[in-house]
matplotlib code that plots the C-alpha trace (Angstrom):
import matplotlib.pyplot as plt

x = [100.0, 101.7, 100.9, 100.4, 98.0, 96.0, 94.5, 95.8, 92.3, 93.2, 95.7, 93.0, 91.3, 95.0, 95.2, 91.8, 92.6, 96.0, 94.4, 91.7, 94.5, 96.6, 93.6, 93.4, 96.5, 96.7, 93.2, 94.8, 98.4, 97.0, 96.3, 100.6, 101.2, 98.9, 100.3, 102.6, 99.7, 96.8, 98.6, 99.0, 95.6, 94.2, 96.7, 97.3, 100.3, 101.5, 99.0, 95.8, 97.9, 97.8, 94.4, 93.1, 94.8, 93.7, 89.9, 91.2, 92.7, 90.1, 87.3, 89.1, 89.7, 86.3, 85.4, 88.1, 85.5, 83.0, 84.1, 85.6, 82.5, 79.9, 82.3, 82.0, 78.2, 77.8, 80.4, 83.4, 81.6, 79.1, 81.3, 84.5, 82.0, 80.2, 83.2, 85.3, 82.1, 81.7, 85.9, 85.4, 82.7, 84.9, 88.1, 85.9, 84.1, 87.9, 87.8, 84.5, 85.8, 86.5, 87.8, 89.9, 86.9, 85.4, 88.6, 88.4, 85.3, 86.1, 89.2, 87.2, 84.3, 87.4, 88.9, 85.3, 85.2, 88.5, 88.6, 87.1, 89.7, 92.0, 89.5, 87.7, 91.0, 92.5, 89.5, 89.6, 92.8, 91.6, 89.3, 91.2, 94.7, 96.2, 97.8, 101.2, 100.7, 99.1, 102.2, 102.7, 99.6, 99.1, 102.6, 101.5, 98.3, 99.6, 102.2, 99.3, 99.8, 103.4, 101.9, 99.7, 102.2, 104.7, 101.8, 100.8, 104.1, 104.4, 100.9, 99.5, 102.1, 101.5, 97.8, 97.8, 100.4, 98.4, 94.7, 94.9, 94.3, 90.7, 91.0, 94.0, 91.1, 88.4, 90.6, 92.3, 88.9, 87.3, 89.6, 87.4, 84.7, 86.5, 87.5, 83.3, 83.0, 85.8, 84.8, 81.6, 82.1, 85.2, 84.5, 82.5, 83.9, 85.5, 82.3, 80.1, 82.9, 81.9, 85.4, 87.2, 88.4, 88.1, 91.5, 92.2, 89.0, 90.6, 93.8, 92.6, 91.2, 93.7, 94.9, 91.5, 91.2, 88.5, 86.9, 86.1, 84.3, 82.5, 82.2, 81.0, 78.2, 80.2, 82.6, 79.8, 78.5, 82.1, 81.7, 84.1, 84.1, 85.1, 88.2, 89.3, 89.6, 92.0, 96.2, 96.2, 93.9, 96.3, 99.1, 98.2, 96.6, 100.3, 102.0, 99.6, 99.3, 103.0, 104.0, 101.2, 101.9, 105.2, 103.9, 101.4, 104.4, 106.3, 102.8, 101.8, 105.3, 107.9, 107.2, 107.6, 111.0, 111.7, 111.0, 112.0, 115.5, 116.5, 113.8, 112.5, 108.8, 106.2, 107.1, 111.1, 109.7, 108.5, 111.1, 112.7, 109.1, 108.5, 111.9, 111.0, 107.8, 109.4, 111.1, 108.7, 106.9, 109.8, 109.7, 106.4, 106.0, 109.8, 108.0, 105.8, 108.9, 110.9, 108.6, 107.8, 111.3, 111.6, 108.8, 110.5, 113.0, 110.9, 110.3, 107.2, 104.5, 104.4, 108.3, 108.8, 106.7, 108.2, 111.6, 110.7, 109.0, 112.2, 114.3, 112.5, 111.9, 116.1, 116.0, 113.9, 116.8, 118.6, 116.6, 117.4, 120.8, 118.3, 119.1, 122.8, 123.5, 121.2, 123.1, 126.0, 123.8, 119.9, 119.7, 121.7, 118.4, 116.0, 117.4, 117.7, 113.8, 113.4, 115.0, 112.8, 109.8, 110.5, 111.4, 108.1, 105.9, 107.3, 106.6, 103.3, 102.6, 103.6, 101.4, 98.3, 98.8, 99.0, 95.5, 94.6, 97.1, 95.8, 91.9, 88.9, 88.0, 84.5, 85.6, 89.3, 87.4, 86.4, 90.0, 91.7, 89.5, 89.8, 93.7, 93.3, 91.8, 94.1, 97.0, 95.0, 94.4, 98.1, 98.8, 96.4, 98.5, 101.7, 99.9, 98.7, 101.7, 104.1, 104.0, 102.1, 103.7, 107.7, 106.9, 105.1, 107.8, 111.0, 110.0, 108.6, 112.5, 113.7, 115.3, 112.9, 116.1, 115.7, 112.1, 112.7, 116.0, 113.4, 110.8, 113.2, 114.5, 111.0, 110.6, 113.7, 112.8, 109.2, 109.1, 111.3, 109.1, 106.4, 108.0, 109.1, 105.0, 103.9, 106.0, 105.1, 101.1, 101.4, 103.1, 103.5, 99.3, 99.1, 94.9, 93.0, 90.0, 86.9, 84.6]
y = [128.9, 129.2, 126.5, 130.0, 130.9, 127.7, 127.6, 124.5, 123.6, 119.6, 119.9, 120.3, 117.2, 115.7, 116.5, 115.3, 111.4, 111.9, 111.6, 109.4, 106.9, 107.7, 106.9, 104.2, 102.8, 103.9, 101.7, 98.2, 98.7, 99.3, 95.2, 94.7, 97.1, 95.2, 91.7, 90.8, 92.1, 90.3, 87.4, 87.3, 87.6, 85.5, 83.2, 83.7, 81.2, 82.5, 80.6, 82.4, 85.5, 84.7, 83.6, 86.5, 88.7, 85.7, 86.6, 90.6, 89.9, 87.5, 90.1, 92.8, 90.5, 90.5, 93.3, 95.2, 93.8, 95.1, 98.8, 99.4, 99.0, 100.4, 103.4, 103.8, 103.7, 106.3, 108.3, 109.3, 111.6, 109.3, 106.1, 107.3, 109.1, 105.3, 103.3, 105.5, 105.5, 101.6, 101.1, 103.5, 101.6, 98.4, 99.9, 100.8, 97.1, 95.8, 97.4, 95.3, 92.4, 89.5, 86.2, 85.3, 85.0, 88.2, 89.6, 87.6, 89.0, 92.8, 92.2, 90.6, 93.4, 96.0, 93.9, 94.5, 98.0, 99.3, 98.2, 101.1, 103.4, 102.9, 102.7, 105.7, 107.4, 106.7, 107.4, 110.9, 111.6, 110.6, 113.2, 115.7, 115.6, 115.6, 112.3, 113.9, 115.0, 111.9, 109.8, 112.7, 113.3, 109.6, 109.1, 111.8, 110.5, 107.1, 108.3, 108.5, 104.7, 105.6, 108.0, 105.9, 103.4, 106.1, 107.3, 103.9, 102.9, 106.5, 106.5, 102.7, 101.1, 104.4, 104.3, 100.5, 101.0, 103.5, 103.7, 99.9, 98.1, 98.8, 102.6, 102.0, 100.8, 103.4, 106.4, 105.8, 104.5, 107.2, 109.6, 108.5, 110.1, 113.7, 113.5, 112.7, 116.0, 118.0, 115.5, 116.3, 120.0, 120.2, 117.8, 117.6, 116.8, 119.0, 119.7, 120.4, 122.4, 125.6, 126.9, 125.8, 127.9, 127.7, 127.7, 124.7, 122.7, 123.4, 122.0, 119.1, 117.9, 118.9, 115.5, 113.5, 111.1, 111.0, 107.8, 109.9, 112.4, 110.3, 106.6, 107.5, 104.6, 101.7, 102.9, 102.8, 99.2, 97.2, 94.2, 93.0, 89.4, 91.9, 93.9, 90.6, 89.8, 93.1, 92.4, 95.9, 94.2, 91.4, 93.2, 95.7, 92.3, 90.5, 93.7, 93.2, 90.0, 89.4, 93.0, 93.9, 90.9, 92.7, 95.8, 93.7, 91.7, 94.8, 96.0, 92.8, 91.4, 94.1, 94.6, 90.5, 90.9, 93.7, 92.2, 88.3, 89.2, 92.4, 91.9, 95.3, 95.7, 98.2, 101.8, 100.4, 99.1, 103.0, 104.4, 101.9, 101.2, 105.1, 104.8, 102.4, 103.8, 107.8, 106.8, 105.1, 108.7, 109.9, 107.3, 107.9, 111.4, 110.8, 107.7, 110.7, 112.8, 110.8, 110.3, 113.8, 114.7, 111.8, 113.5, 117.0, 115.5, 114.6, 111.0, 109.6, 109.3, 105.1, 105.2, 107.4, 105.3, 101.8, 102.9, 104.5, 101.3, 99.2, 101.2, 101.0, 97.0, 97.2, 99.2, 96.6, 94.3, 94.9, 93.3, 90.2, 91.2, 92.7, 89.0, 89.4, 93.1, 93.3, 90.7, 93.5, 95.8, 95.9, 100.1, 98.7, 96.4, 98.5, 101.1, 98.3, 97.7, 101.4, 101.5, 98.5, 99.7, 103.3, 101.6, 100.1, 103.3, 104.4, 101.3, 101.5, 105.2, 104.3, 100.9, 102.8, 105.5, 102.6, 102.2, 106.0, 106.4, 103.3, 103.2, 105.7, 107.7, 106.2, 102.9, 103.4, 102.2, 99.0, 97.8, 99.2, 97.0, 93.9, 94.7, 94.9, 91.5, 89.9, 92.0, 90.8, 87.0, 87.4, 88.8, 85.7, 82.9, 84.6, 84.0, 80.6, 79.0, 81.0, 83.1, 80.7, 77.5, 79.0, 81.0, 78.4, 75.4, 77.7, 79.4, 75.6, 75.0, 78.2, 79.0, 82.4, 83.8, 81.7, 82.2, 85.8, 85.0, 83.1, 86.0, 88.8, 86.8, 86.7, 90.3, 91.5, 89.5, 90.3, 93.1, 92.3, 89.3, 91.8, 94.6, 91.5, 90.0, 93.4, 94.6, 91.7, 91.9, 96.1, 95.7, 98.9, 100.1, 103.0, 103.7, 101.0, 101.6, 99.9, 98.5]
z = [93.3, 96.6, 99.4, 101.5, 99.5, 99.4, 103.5, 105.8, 107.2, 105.9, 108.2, 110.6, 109.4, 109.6, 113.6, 114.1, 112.3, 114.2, 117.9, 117.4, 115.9, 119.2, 121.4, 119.2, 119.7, 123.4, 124.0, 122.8, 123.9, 127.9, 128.3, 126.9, 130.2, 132.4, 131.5, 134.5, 137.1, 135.4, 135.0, 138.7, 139.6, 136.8, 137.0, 133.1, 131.5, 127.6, 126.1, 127.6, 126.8, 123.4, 123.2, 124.9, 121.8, 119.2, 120.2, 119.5, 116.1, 114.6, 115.5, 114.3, 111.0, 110.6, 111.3, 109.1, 106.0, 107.3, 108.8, 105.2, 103.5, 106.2, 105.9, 102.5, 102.7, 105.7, 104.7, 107.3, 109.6, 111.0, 110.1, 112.1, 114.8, 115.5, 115.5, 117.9, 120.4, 120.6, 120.6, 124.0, 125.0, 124.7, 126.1, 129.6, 129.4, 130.3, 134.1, 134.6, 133.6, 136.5, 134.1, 131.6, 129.5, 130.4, 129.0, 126.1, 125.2, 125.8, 123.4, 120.9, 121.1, 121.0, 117.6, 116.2, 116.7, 116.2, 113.1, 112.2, 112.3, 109.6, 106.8, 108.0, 108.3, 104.7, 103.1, 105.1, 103.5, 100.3, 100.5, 102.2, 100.1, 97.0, 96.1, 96.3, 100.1, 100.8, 102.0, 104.5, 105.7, 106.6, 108.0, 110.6, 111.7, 111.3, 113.8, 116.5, 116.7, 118.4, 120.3, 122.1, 122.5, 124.2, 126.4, 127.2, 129.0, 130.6, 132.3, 132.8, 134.9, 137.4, 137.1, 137.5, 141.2, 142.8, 141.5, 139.7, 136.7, 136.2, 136.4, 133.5, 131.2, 132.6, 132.0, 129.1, 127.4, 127.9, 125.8, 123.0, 124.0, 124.8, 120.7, 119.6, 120.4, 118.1, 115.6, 115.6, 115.8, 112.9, 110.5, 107.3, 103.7, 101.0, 99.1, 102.1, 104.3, 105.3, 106.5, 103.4, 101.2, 97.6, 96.9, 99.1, 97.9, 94.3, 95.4, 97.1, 93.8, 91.9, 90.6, 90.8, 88.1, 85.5, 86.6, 89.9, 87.7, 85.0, 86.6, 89.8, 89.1, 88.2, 91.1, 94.0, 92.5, 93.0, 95.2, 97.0, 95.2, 91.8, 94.1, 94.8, 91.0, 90.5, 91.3, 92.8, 95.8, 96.6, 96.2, 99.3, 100.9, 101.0, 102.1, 104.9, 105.5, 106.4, 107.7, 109.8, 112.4, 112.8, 114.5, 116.3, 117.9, 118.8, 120.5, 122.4, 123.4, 123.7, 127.3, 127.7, 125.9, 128.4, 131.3, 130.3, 128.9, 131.0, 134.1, 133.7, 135.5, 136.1, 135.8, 134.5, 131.4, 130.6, 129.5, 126.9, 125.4, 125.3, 123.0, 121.0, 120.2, 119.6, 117.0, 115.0, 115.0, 113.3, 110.7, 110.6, 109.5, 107.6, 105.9, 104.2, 103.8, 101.4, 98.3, 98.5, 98.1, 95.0, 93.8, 93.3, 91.9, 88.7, 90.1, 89.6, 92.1, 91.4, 91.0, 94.5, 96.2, 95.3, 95.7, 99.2, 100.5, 99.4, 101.1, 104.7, 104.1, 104.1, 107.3, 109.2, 109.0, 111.3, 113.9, 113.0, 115.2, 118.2, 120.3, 119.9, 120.6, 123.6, 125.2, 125.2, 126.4, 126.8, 125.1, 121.5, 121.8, 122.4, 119.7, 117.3, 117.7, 117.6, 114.3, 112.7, 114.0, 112.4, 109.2, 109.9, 110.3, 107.3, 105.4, 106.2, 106.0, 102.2, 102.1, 102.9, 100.5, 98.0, 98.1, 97.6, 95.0, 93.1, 93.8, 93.8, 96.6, 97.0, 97.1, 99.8, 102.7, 101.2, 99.7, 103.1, 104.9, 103.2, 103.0, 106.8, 107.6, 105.7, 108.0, 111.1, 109.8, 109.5, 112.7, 114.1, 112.3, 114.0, 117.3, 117.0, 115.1, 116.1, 118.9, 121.3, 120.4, 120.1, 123.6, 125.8, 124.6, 124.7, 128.4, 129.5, 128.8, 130.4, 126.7, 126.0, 124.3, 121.3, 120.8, 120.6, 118.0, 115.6, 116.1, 115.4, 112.3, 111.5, 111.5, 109.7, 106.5, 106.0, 104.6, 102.0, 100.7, 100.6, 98.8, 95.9, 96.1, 95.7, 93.1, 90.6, 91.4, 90.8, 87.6, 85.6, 85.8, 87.7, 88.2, 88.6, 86.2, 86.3, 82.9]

ax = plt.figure().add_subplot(projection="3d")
ax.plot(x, y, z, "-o")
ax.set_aspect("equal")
plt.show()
């Protein structure tokens, strides 16, 4: 059967995961944008920085748990639909606040309800795409979360000049509410789909495994105490835990980098973020790209993957020579990060798809989320132990340079130490099937 033949309505379904991850993405990078001007009038050092994005990752820690499995019980129409609405909700609440506080609060309500996004959205590929277009298919919606970064840059610093910062929040938070609507409108699952064919239903579900057809039961009664018990859990939980903190750093601190090292601020730091953050869309989508191509090459699906992910975790490290080639010139920096944070997208394009390649449909949203607070505790010990100590010493001593050398060391090894954790917990099982 020809992919012609088959209908391209999941490609739909793929546009629609695609913005909401953008506005996403666009709703927690605004506050990075903002930094310099708030810190003015709230008289903000690096420390309440951090702890302002602390209070952002611990709720969204928590409630990563709990999206995944409230997801799985309401199903990814009303699941995605409710957690979109409170994030916008959340992203406005930032205009009103008037403290350091206050802002702690709207980040830690925004944690909370973001967290919704990425459970909702792998288990809508799940359902949407075969496993072998599942790596692409997530590396283009995941590549929303460079969109919004690139928008972010390009739009906030102008809003936040001419209209100010609290119309930055108002506008861009209420995006979310634009997208209820085509959400509403275009989306249903497979099975109850009245626009899709039956040729594409057929080929959606034309590699389900049998546990999906005769253990439906056992499948809807795991716990999250029993996914724990299974090495497929903790091997997406590492991968996680220490890359995840990555991309937060990139999100949170590149405009610091920018304007500490290079003393780029407002509108100047646009451009070279809006670099950075183009592309990781194309290693995004080319994240997707490569194990397809393994693939048709007789390849296995497991093989193409883990061959795939080693390859970007060697493409992230070259960031470890960001510090040193930016002091040549500020662009071999920025392309540097540009390149890790590609290598990145496509690392975790491939992480996700782990989960839907290795678990049941019905149960994605649970395992994503407890894969994501684990990424989010992560990102939180980066910021506590890291981040706030190495930043508020080394600037106290007017040496920000080397914090940024220890970071970007950091950074370029990570991945590697997850791709080796990973590999030894998968082992050779493909399915995870339950007794």
């Amino acid at each position: 059967m020809q992919h012609a033949d088959i209908g391209k309505y999941r490609w739909t379904i793929c546009s629609l995961i695609f913005f909401a991850t953008t506005i996403n993405y666009l709703d927690r990078a605004v506050i990075s944008l903002l930094k310099s001007s708030l810190t003015t009038e709230f008289k903000w050092n690096d420390g309440d920085y951090a702890n302002i994005e602390i209070a952002f990752k611990v709720s969204y820690a928590l409630g990563m748990v709990g999206a995944g499995r409230l997801i799985d019980k309401l199903g990814t129409k009303i699941g995605y639909f409710l957690s979109t609405m409170l994030w916008s909700v959340a992203a406005v609440a930032h205009a009103f606040s008037n403290s350091t506080f206050g802002f702690g609060v709207a980040r830690a309500a925004l944690g909370i309800t973001e967290a919704g996004n990425f459970p909702a959205a792998i288990k809508t590929v799940a359902e949407w795409f075969p496993k072998k277009e599942r790596a692409l298919a997530t590396g283009i919606f995941n590549s929303g979360t460079n969109v919004g970064a690139i928008i972010a840059p390009l739009t906030v610093p102008w809003i936040n000049v001419h209209w100010g910062w609290q119309w930055a929040f108002i506008l861009t938070g209420s995006l979310g509410f634009i997208w209820l609507i085509f959400w509403w409108i275009l989306y249903e699952v497979p099975a109850k789909h009245q626009k899709l064919s039956k040729k594409e239903f057929e080929f959606i579900h034309s590699d389900s495994i049998q546990i999906e057809v005769d253990d439906t039961k056992k499948v809807e009664n795991i716990s999250w105490i029993r996914l724990m018990g299974y090495r497929q859990t903790w091997a997406v939980i590492f991968g996680k835990f220490l890359t995840d903190p990555i991309w937060w750093f990139y999100l949170f601190w590149l405009p610091d980098f920018l304007e500490s090292e290079y003393h780029l601020k407002g509108v100047a730091i646009g451009l070279p973020v809006a670099v950075v953050y183009t592309l990781s869309t194309l290693g995004s989508i080319g994240g997707g790209w490569l194990p397809i191509q393994l693939i048709k090459r007789n390849i296995s699906l497991f093989k193409a993957r883990k061959v795939s992910m080693l390859i970007y975790a060697f493409c992230v490290l070259p960031i470890v020579f960001a510090q040193l080639l930016g002091s040549l010139n500020m662009w071999l920096a920025v392309f540097v990060i540009g390149f890790a944070a590609a290598a990145h997208q496509a690392w975790s394009a491939n992480m996700f798809t782990v989960v839907s390649d290795r678990f049941p449909k019905k149960i994605v949203g649970s395992v994503i989320g407890i894969a994501g607070m684990f990424g989010a505790i992560g990102g939180i010990f980066l910021s506590l132990f890291v981040q706030k100590s190495l930043f508020v010493h080394y600037r106290a001593l007017n040496q920000i340079e080397t914090a940024y050398y220890i970071m970007f060391f950091i950074s370029g090894t990570a991945y590697l130490l997850a791709w080796m954790i990973m590999q030894a917990l998968l082992g050779k099982k493909e399915e995870v099937v339950f007794n």
